[in-house]
Biopython code that builds the backbone (N, CA, C, O; Angstrom):
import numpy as np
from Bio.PDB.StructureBuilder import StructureBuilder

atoms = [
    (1, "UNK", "N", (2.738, 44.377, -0.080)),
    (1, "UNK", "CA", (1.747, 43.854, -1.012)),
    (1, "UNK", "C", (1.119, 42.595, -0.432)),
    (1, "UNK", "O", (1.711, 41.637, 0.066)),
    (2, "UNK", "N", (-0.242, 42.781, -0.596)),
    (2, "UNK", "CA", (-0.943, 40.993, -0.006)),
    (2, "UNK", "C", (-1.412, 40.259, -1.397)),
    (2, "UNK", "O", (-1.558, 40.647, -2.556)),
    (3, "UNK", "N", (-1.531, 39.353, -0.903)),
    (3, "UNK", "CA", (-1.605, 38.505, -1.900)),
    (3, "UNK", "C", (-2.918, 38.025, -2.334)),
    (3, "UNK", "O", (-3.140, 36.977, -2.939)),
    (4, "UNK", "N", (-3.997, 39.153, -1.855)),
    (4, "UNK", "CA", (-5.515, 38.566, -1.878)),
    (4, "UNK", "C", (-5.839, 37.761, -1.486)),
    (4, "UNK", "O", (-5.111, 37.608, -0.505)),
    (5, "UNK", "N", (-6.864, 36.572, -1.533)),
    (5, "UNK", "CA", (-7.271, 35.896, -1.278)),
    (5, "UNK", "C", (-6.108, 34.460, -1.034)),
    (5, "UNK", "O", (-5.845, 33.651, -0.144)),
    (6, "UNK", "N", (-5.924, 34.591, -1.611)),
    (6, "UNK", "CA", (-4.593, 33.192, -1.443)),
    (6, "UNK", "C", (-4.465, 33.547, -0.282)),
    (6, "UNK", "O", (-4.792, 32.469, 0.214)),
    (7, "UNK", "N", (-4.166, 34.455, 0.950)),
    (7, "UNK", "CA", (-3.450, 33.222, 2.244)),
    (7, "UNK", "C", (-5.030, 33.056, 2.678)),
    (7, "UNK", "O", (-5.169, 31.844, 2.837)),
    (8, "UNK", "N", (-5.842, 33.478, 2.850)),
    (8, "UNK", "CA", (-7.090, 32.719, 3.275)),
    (8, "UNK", "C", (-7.803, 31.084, 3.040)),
    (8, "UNK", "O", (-8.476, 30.322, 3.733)),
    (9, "UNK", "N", (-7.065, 31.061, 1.270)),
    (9, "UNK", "CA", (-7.531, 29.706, 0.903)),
    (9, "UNK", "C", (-6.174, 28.694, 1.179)),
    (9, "UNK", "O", (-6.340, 27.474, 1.216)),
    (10, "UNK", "N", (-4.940, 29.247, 1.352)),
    (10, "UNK", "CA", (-3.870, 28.654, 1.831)),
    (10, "UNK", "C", (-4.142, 28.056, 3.328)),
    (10, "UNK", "O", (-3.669, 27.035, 3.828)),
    (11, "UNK", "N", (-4.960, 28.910, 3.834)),
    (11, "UNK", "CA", (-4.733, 28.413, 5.781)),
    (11, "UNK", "C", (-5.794, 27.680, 5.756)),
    (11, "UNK", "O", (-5.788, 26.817, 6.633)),
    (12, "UNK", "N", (-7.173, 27.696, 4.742)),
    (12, "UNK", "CA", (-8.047, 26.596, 5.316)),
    (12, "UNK", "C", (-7.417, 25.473, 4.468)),
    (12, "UNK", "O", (-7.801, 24.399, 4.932)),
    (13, "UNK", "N", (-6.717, 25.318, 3.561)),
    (13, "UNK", "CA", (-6.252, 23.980, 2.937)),
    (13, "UNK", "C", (-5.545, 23.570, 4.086)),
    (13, "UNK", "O", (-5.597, 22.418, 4.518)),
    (14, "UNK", "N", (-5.044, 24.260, 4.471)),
    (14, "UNK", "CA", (-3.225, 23.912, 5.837)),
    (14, "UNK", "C", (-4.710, 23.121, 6.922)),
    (14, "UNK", "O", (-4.844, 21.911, 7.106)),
    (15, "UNK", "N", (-5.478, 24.030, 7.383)),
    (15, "UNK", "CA", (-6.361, 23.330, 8.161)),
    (15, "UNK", "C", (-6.787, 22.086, 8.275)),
    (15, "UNK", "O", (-6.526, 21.363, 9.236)),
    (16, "UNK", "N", (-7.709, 21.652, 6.953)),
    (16, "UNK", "CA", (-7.903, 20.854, 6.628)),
    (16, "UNK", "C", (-6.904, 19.530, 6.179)),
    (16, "UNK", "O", (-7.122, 18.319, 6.125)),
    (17, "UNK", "N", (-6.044, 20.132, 5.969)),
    (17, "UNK", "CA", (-4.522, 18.603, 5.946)),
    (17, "UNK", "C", (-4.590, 18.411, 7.263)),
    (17, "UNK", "O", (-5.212, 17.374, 7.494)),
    (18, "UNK", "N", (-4.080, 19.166, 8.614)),
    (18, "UNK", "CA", (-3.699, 18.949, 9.653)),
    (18, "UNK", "C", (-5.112, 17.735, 10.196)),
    (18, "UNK", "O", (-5.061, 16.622, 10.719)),
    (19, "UNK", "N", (-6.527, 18.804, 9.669)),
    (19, "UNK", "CA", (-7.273, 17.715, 10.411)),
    (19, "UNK", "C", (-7.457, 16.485, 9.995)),
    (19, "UNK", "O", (-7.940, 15.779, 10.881)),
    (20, "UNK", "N", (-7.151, 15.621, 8.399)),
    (20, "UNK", "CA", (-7.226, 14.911, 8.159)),
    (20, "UNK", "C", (-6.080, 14.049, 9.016)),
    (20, "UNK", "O", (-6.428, 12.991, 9.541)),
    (21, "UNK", "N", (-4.480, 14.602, 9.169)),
    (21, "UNK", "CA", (-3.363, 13.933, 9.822)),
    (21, "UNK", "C", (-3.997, 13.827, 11.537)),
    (21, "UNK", "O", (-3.152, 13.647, 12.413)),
    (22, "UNK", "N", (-5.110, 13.915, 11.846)),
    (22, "UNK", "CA", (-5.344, 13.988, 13.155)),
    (22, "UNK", "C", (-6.435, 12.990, 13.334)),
    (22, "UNK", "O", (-7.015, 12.782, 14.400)),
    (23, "UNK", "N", (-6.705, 12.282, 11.999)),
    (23, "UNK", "CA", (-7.777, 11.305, 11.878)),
    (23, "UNK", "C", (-7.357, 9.887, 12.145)),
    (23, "UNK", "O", (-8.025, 8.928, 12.531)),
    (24, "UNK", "N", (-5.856, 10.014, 11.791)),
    (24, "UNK", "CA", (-5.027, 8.404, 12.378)),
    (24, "UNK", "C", (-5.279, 7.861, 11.170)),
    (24, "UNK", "O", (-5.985, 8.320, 10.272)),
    (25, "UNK", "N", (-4.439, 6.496, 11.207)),
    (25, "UNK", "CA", (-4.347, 5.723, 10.551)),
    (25, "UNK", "C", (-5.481, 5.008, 9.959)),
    (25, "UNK", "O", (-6.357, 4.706, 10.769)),
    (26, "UNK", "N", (-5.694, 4.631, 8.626)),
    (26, "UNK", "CA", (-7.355, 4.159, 8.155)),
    (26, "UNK", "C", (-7.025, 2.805, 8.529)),
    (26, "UNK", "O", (-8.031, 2.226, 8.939)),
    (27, "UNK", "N", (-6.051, 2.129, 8.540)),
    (27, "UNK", "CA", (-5.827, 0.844, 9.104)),
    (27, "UNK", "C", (-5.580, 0.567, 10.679)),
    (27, "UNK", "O", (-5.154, 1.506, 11.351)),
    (28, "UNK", "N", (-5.843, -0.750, 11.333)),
    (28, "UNK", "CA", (-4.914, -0.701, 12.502)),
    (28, "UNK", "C", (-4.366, -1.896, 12.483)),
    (28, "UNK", "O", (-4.708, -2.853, 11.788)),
    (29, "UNK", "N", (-3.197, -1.814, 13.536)),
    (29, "UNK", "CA", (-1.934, -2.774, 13.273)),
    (29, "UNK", "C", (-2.190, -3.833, 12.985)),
    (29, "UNK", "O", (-1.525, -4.484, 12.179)),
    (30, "UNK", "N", (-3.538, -4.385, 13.763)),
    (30, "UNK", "CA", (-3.934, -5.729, 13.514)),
    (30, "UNK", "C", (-4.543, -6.072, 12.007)),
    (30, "UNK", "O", (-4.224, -7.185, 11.590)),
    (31, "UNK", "N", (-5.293, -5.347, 11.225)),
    (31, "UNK", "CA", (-5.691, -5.467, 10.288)),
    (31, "UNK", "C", (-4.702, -5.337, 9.177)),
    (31, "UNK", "O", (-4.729, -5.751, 8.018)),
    (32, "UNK", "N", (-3.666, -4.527, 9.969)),
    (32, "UNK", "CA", (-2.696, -4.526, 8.766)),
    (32, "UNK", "C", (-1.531, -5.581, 9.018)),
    (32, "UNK", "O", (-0.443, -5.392, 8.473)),
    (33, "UNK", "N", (-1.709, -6.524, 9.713)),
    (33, "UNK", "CA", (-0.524, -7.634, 10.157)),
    (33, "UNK", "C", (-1.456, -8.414, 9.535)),
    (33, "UNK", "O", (-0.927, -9.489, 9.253)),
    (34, "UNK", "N", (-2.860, -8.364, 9.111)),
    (34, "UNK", "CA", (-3.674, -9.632, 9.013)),
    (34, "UNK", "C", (-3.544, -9.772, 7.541)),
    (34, "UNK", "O", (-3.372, -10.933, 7.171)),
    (35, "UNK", "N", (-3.604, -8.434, 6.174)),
    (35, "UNK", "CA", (-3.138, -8.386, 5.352)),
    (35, "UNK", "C", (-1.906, -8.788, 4.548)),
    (35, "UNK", "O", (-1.579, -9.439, 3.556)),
    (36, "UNK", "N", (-1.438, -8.089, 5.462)),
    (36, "UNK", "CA", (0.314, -8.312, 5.288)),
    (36, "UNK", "C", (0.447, -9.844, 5.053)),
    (36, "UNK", "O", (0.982, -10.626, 4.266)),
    (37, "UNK", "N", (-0.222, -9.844, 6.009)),
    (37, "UNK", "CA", (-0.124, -12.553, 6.333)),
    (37, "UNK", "C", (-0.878, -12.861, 5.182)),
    (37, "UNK", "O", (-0.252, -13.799, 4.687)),
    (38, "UNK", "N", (-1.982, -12.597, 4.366)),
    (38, "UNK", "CA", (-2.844, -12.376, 3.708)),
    (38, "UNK", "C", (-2.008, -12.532, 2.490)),
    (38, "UNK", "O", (-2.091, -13.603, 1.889)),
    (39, "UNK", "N", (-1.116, -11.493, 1.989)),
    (39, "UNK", "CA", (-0.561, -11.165, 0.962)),
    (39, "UNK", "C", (0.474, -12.272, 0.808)),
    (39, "UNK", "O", (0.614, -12.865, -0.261)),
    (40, "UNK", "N", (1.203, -12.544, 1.902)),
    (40, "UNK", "CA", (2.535, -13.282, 1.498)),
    (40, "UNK", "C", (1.516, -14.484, 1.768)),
    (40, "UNK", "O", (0.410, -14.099, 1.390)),
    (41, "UNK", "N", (1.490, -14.962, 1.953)),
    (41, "UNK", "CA", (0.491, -16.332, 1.123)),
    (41, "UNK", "C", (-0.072, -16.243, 0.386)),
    (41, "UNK", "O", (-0.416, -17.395, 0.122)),
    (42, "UNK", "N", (-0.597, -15.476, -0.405)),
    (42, "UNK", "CA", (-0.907, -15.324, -1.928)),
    (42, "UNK", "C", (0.152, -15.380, -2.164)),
    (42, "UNK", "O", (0.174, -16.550, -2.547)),
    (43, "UNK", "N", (1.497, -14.926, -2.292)),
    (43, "UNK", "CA", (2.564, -14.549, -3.358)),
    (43, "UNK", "C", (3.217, -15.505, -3.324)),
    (43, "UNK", "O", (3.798, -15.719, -4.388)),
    (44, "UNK", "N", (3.521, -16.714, -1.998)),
    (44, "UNK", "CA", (3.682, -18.241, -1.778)),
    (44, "UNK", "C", (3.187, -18.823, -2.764)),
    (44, "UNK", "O", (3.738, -19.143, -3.818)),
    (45, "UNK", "N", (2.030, -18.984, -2.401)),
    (45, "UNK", "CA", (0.771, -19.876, -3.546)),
    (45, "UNK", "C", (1.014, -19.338, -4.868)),
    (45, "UNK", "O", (0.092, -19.691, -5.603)),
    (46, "UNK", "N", (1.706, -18.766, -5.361)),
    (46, "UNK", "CA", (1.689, -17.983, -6.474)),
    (46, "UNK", "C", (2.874, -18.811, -7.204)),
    (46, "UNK", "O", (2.814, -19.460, -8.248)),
    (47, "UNK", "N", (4.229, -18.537, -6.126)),
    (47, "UNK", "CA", (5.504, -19.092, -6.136)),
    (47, "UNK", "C", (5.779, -20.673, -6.591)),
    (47, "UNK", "O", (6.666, -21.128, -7.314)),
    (48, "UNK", "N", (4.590, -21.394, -5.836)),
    (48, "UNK", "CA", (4.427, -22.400, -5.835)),
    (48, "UNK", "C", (3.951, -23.284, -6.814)),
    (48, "UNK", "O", (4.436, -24.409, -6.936)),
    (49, "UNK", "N", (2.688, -22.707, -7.796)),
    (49, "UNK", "CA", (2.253, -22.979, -8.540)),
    (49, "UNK", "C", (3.394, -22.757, -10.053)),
    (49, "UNK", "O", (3.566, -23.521, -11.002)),
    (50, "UNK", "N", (3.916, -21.617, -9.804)),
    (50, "UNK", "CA", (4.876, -21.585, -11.238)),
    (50, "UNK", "C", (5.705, -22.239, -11.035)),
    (50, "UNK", "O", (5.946, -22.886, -12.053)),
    (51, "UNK", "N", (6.729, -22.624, -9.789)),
    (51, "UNK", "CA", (7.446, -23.855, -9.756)),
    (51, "UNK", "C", (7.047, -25.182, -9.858)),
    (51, "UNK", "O", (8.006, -25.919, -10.088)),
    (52, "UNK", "N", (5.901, -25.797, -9.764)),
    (52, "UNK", "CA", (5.301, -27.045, -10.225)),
    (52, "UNK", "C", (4.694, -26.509, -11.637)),
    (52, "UNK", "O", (5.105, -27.389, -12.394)),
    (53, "UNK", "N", (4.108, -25.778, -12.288)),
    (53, "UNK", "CA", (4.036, -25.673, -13.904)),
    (53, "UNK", "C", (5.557, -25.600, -14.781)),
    (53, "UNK", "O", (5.889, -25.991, -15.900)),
    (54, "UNK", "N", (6.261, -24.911, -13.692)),
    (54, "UNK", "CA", (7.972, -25.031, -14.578)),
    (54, "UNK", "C", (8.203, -26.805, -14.493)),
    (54, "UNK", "O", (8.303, -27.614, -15.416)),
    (55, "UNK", "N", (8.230, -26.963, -13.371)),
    (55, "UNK", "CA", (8.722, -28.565, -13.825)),
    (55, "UNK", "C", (7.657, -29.655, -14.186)),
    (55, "UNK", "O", (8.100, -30.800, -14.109)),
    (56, "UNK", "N", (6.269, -29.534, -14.586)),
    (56, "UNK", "CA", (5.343, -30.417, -15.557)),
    (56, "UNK", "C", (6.020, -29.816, -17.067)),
    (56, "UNK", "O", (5.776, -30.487, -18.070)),
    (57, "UNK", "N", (6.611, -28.935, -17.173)),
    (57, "UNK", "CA", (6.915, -28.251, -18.911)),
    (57, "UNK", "C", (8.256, -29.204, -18.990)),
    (57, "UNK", "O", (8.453, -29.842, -20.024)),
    (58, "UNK", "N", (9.041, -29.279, -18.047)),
    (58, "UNK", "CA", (10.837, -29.786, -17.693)),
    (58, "UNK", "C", (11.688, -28.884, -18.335)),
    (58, "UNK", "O", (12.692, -29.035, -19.030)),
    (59, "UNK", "N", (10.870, -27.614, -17.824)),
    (59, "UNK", "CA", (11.878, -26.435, -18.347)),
    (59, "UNK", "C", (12.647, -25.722, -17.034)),
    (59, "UNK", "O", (12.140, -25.680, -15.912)),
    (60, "UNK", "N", (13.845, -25.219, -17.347)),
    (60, "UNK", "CA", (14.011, -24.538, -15.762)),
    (60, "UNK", "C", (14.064, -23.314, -15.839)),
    (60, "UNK", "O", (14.449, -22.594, -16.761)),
    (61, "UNK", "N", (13.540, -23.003, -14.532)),
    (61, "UNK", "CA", (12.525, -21.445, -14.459)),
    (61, "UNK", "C", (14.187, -20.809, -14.055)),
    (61, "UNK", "O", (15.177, -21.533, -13.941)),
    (62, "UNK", "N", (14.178, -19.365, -13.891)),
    (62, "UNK", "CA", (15.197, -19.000, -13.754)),
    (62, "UNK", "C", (14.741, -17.964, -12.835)),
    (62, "UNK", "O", (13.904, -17.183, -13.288)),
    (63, "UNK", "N", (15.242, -17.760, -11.282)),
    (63, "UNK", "CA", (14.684, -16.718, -10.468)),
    (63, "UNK", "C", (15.521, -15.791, -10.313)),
    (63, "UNK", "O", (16.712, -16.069, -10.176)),
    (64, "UNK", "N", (14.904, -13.993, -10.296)),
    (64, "UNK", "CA", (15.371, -13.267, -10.315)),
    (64, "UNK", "C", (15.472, -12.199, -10.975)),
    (64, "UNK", "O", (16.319, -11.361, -10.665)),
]
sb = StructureBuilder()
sb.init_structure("model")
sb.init_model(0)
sb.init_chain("A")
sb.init_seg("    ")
for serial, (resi, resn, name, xyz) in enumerate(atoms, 1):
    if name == "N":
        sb.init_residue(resn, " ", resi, " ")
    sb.init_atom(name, np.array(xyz, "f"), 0.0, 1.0, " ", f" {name:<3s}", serial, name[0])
structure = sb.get_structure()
């Protein structure tokens, strides 16, 4: 028994994945090391600011 049309639309989907996995990465290392540096200094500056608003309140923040 075949299965009609299904393996035809099965092998161009399979196709089309493979060629997208053959397109590489949408980032490159550098842009993504530049982010990465990007991010954890935001989340610093972030860190930073709620630990100086915890102690203008003289409440203690509790991490974790």
């Amino acid at each position: 028994m075949t299965r009609g049309n299904q393996r035809d639309t099965d092998r161009a989907k399979a196709q089309k994945k493979l060629a997208a996995q053959k397109k590489g990465p949408k980032e490159s290392g550098a842009s993504l090391a530049k982010r990465k540096e990007a991010d954890a200094e935001a989340l610093r500056l972030k860190q930073k600011k709620k630990e100086e608003q915890a102690q203008a309140t003289g409440g203690a923040s509790t991490s974790g």
